[in-house]
C-alpha positions as CSV (number, residue, x, y, z in Angstrom):
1,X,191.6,107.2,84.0
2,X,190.0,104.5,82.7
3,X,191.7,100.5,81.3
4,X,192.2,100.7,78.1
5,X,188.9,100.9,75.9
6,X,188.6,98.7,72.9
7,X,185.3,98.6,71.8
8,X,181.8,100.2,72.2
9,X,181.4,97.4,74.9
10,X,184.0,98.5,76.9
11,X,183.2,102.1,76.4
12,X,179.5,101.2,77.6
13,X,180.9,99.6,80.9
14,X,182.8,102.5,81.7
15,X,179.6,104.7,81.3
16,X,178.0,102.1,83.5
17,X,180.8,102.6,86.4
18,X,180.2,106.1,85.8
19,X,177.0,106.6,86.7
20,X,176.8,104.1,89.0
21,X,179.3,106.2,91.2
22,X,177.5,109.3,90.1
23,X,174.4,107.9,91.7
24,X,176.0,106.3,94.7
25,X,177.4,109.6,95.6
26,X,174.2,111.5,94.8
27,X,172.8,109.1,97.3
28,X,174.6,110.5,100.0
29,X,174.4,114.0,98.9
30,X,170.7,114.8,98.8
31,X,169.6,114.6,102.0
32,X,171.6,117.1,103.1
33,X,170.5,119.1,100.6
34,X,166.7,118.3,101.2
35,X,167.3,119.5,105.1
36,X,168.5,122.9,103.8
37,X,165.7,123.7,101.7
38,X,163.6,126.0,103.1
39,X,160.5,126.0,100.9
40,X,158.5,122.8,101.6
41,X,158.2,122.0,97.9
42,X,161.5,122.2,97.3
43,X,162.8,120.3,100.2
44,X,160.1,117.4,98.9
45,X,161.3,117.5,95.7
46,X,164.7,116.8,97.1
47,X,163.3,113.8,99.3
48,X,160.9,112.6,96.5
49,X,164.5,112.4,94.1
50,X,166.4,110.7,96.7
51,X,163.6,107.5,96.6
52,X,164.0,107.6,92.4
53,X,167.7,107.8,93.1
54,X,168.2,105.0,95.6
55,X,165.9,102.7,92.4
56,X,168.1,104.5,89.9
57,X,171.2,102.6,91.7
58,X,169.1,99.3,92.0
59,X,168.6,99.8,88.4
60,X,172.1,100.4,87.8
61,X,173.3,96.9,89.9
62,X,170.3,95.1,87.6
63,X,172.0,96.1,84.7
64,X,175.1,95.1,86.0
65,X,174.1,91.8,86.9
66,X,172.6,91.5,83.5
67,X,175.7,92.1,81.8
68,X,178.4,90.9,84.1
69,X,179.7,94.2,84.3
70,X,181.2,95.1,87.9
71,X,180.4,98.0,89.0
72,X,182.4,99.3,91.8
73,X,185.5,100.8,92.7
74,X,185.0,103.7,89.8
75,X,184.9,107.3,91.3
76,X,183.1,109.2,89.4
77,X,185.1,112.6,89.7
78,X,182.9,115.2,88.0
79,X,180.0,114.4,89.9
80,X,182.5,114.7,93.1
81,X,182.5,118.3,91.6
82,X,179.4,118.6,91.6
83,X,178.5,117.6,95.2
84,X,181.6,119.3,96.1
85,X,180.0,122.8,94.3
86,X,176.7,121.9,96.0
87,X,178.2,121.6,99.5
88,X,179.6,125.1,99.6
89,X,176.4,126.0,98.4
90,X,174.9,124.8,101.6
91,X,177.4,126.6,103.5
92,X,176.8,130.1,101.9
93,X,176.0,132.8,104.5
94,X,172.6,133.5,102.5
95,X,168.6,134.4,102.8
96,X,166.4,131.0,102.9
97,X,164.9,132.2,99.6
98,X,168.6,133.3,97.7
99,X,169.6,129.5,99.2
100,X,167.0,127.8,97.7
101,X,168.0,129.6,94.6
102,X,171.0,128.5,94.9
103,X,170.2,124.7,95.9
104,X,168.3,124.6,92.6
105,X,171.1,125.9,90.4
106,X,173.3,123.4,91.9
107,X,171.4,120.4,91.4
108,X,169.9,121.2,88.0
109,X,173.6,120.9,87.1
110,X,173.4,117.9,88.3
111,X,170.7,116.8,86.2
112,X,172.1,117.9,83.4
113,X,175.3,116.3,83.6
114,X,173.1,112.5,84.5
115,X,170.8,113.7,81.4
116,X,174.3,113.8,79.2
117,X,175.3,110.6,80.6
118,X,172.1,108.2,81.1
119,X,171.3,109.6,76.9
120,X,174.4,108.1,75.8
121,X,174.7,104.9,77.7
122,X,171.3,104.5,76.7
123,X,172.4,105.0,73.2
124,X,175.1,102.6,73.6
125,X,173.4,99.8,74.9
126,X,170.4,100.1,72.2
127,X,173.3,99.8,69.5
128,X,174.8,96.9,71.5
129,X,171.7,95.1,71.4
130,X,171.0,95.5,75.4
131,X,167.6,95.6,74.9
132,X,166.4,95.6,78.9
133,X,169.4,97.4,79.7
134,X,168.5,100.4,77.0
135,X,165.2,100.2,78.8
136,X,166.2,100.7,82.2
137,X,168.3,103.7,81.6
138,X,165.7,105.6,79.3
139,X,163.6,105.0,82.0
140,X,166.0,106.6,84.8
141,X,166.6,109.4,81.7
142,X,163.0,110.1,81.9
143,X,163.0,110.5,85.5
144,X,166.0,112.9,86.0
145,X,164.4,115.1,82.6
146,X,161.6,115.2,84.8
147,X,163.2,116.3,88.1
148,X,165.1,118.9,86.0
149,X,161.6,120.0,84.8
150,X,159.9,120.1,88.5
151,X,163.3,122.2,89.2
152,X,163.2,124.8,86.4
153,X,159.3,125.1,87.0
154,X,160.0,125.5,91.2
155,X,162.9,128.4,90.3
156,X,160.5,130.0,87.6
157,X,157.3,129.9,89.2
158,X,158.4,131.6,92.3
159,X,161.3,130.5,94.2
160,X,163.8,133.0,92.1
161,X,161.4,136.0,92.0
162,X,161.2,135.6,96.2
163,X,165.7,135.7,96.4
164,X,165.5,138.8,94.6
């Protein structure tokens, strides 16, 4: 899994690689899932998170830098899950409006788990004394609680009560 962790600073690396993957991958995964939205707010909520995303990785490689912390050749595997989950939801032989549904379930999971994961390495760095790095990732936590937020209110508001 991972080389062996002795320390908080290692530990905080590791969550760096994480993400970083997790991002990268999300990268290539939201556009398709922006094209198969069929509401319009949806679909630009989709496009409107891939442009946070892309600075989320920039953010990511700043920290990196930073720290001299490499990020690459990490695979993040749950979030291969979770694109893996939300490609067959893309497949699905659904309505538009049971899809879009669906494409919010899947990527308010995906939210959730970078939520879990940007808290705690922000924790980490603040207790490691990473003052801009702590910064940066509250700031991308604060953007993915909001996209969670614009999700939930989307799938509240109307988009669930039209796939019934």
């Amino acid at each position: 899994m991972f080389n062996k962790l002795k320390s908080l600073d290692d530990l905080f690396a590791e969550q760096l690689k994480d993400l970083y993957s997790a991002e990268t991958q999300l990268v290539k995964a939201l556009p398709d899932m922006a094209s198969e939205a069929r509401d319009a707010r949806l679909r630009q909520g989709f496009e409107k998170h891939l442009q946070e995303t892309m600075n989320q990785v920039s953010r990511l490689e700043q920290i990196g830098r930073g720290l001299n912390i490499d990020l690459s050749g990490h695979t993040c595997k749950a979030m291969q899950g979770l694109v893996a989950e939300g490609k067959e939801t893309i497949s699905e032989d659904a309505t538009d409006e049971v899809k879009d549904a669906a494409l919010i379930a899947a990527a308010q999971r995906v939210e959730h788990y970078e939520i879990s994961g940007y808290g705690t390495a922000a924790h980490y760095a603040e207790r490691l004394g990473h003052t801009e790095a702590a910064s940066l990732l509250r700031q991308t936590l604060q953007e993915e609680q909001l996209t969670d937020t614009k999700l939930n209110d989307l799938a509240k508001s109307y988009i669930n009560q039209r796939a019934m």
